[in-house]
C-alpha positions in Angstrom: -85.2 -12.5 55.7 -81.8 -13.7 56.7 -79.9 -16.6 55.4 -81.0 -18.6 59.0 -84.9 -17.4 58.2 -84.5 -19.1 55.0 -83.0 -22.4 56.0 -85.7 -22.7 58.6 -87.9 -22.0 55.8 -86.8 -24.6 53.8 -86.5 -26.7 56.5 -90.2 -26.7 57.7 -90.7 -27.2 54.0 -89.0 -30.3 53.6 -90.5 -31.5 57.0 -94.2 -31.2 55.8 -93.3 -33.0 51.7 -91.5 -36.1 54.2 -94.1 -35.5 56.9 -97.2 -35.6 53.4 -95.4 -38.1 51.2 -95.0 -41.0 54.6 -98.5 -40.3 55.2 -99.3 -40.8 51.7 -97.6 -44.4 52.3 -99.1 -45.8 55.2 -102.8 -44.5 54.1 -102.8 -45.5 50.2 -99.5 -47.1 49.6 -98.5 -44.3 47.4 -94.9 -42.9 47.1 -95.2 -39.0 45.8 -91.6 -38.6 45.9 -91.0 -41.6 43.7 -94.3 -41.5 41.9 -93.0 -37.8 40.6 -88.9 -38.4 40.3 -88.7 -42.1 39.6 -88.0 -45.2 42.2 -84.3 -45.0 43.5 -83.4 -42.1 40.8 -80.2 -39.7 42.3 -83.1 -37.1 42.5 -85.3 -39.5 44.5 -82.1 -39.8 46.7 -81.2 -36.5 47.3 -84.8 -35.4 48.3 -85.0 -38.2 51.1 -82.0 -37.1 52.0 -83.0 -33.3 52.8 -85.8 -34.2 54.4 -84.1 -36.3 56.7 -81.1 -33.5 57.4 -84.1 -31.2 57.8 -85.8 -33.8 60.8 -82.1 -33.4 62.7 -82.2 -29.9 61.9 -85.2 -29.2 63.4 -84.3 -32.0 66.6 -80.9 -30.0 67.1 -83.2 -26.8 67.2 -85.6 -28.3 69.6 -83.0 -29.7 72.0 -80.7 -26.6 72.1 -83.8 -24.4 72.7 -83.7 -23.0 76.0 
């Protein structure tokens, strides 16, 4: 596996824990991601902000697909 198989890896990763965790919200009220790392930690932080770089990752994939 390449260095782009793994980022796509990772990526789809990220996509399903965001994709889990907001379902997690709207069904129970339940925050994983802060439940596990704390509320507003830098850890907290910087896994939102993965998961949302991985979502544009995956859009820039999607629309530059031919």
């Amino acid at each position: 596996m390449g260095i782009g198989g793994l980022v796509k890896w990772v990526t789809m990763i990220l996509i399903i824990v965001g994709a889990l965790n907001w379902g997690l919200i709207g069904a129970f009220h339940f925050n994983a991601v802060a439940m596990l790392f704390g509320d507003a930690t830098l850890i907290t932080r910087v896994i939102y902000t993965l998961v949302g770089l991985a979502g544009l990752y995956k859009i820039f994939l999607i629309a530059t697909k031919k």
